[in-house]
C-alpha distance (Angstrom), angle and dihedral (degrees) to the residues before:
residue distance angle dihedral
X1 . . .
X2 3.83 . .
X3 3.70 93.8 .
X4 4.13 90.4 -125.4
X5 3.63 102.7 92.5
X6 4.02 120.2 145.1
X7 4.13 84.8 -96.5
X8 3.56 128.4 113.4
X9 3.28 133.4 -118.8
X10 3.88 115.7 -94.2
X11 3.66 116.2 -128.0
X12 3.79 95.6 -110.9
X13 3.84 83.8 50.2
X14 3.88 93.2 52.5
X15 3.97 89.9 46.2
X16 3.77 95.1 61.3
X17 3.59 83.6 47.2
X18 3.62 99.7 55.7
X19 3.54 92.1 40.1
X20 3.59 92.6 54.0
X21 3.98 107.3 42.6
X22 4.09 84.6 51.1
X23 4.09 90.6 48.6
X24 3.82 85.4 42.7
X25 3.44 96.8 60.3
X26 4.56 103.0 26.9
X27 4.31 73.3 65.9
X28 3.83 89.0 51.9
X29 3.98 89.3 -126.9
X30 3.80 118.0 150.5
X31 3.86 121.6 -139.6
X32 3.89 89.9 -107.8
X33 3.81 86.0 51.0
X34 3.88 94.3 48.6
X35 3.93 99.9 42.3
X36 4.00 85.3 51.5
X37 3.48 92.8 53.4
X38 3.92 93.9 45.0
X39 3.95 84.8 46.6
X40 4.13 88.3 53.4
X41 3.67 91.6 53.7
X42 4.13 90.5 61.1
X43 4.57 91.8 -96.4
X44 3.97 106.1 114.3
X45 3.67 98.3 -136.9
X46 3.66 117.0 163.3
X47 4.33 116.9 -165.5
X48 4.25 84.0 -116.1
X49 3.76 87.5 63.8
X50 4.06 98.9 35.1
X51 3.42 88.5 55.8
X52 3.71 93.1 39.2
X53 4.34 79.1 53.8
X54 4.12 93.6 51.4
X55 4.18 93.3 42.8
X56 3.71 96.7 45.8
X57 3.38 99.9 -119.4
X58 3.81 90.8 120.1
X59 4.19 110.3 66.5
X60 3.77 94.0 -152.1
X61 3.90 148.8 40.5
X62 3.66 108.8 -156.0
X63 4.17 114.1 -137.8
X64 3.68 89.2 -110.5
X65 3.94 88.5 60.2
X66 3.56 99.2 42.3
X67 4.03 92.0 53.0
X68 4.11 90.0 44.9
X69 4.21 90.2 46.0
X70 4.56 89.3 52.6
X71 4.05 88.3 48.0
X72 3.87 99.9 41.1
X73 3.50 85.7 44.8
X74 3.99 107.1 39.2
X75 3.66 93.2 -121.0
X76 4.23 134.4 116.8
X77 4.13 118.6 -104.4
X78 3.79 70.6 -125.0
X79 3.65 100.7 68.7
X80 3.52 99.4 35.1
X81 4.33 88.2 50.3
X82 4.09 83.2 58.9
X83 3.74 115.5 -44.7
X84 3.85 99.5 -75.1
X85 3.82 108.4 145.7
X86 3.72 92.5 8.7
X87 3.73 95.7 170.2
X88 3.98 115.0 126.9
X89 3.78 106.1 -95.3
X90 3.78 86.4 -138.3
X91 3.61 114.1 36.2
X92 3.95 96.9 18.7
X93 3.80 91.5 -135.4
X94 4.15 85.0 -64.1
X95 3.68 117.4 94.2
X96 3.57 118.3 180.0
X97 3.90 111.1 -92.2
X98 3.87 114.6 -81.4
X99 4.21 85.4 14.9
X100 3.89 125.4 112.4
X101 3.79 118.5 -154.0
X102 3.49 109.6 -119.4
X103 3.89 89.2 -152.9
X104 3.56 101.0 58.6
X105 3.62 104.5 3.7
X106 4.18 103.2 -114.3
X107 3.65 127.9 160.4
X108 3.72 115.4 -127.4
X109 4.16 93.6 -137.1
X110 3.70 113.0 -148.3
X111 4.22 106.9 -128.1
């Protein structure tokens, strides 16, 4: 299964897609950075097939992928599967006051 048949995408599919090209880039990463990463954590991601992934050209994710994309990039499988629990795994949408996550880039706002 090459991943590049004449299919599209589902919608689940696109989701995680979405989600993760606009995480990718709010944490500044390029796609050479984020496939290297991936590829550190044991996935073999390349940046032709991550970007492939975030332009729907590829019609799947594979469970390994989706787990690898939510830790390199702070997030939940949950979020990135269609914004359910889409709190920052880190900060929980609350940094302290005067603090900016360095996962997803919140302001802790002083009351």
């Amino acid at each position: 299964m090459t991943g590049y048949r004449n299919a599209r995408p589902s919608y689940r599919t696109m989701l995680i897609a979405t989600n993760v090209k606009l995480l990718r880039r709010s944490r500044s990463l390029t796609l050479d950075e984020m496939a290297q990463t991936v590829q550190r954590l044991g996935v073999p991601m390349s940046r032709s097939v991550l970007a492939n992934i975030e332009v729907g050209r590829r019609d799947h994710v594979t469970v390994d992928e989706l787990f690898a994309f939510a830790e390199v990039l702070g997030s939940s499988v949950e979020f990135l599967a269609g914004g359910i629990g889409v709190a920052c795994t880190h900060c929980q949408d609350d940094p302290p006051d005067g603090f900016i996550c360095a996962h997803c880039r919140r302001t802790g706002q002083e009351d």
